[in-house]
N, C-alpha and C positions, 0 to 999 in steps of 0.2 A: 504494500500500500504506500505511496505516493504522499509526504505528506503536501501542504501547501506553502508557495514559497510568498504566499502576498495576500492580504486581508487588509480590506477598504469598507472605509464605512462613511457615513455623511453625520454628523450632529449639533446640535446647538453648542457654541464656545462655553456657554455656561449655565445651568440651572436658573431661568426665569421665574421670581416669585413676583406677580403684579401686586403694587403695593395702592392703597386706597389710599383719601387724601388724609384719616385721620395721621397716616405713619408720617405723611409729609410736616403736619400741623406738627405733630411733637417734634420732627428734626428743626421746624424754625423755631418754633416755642425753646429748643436745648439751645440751637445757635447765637439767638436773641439775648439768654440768660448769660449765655458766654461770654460773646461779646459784652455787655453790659460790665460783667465781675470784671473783665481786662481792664476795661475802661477805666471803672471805678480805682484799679490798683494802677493806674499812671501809663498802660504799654499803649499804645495809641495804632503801633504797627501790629503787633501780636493781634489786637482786636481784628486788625484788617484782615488779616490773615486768619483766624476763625472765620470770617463774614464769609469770606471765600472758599473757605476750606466746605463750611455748609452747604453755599450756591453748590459747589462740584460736586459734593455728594450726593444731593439732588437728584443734577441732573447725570452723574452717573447709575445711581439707582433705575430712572426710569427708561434706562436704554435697553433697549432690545437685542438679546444676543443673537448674533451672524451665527447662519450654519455655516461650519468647516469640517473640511476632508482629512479622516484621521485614517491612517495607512501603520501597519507593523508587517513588514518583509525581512527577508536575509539580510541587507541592508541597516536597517534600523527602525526608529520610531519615526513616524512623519505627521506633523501636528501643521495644516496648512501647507506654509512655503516650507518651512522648518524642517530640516532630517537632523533627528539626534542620533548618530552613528552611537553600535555598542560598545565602542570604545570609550565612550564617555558614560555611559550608565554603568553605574556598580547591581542593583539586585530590584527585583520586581516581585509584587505580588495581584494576583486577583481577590477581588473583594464581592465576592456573588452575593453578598446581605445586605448590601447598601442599600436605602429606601428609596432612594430615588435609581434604584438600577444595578447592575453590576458595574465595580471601575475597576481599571487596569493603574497600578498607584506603580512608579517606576520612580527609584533613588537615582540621582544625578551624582554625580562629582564635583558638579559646580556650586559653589558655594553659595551663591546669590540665588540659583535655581535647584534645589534639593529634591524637591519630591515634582513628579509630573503626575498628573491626575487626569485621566482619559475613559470617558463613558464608553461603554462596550456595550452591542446588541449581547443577549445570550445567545443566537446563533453562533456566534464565531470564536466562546468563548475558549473550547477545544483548538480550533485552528490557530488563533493568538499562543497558548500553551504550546503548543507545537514548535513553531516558530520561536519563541523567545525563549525554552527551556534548553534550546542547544548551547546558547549565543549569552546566558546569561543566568546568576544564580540565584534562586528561589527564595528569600527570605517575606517575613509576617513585616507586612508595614501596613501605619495606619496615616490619616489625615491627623494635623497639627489640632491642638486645641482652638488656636486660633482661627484653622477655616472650619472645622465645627461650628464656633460661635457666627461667624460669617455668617454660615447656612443658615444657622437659628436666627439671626437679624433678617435675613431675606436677600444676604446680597450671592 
């Protein structure tokens, strides 16, 4: 048997939770109090920089994620334009219990980009296993506390 040298999928960049306006009301109600406490303690820039930090959460809250084309071949992982060759990944696990689906979680080497997190159909979750079990070693990984809490926020 023949395994497969290439599995392609199409999916959302990331988990969309649509947020109603009360979520936005408390992000300016938080901004508004921020700002203000800066103010009140003398930072005049700091404030600005809260006022703004808010506006962009906003609007990056309310964007709608692009479907991209995620690919694992002999090659490597390809996230979009992106090929991460496996010479730069250290260990990979699947995660078939995740609520929102199964993900494929891949440790980096890169220190700035650690962990890669990529939704998998369960059709091809044996075929990806295939592929990647030659080329790279099996360890239990999980998501950070920090995009947990992300999740749980809605972003």
């Amino acid at each position: 048997m023949e395994s497969a040298r290439s599995v392609s999928w199409e999916a959302p960049e990331h988990y969309h939770i649509p947020k109603g306006a009360d979520w936005f009301f408390a992000l300016a109600i938080i901004t508004v109090a921020l700002v203000v406490a800066v103010i009140f303690f003398g930072n005049l820039l700091f404030a600005i920089l809260c006022g703004l930090g808010g506006g962009v959460l906003a609007v990056a809250a309310n964007m709608r994620p692009k479907i991209i084309t995620f690919s694992v071949s002999v090659r490597g992982i390809r996230i979009d334009d992106a090929l991460y060759p496996y010479t730069t990944l250290r260990s990979w696990h699947i995660d078939e219990d995740h609520p929102r689906g199964p993900q494929l979680l891949v440790l980096s080497k890169k220190y700035f980009m650690p962990l890669i997190v990529l939704p998998i159909p369960e059709e091809y979750i044996d075929d990806i296993e295939d592929i990647i079990a030659e080329r790279l070693k099996e360890e239990f990984l999980e998501e950070s506390f920090f995009n947990k809490l992300l999740e749980f926020l809605g972003f």
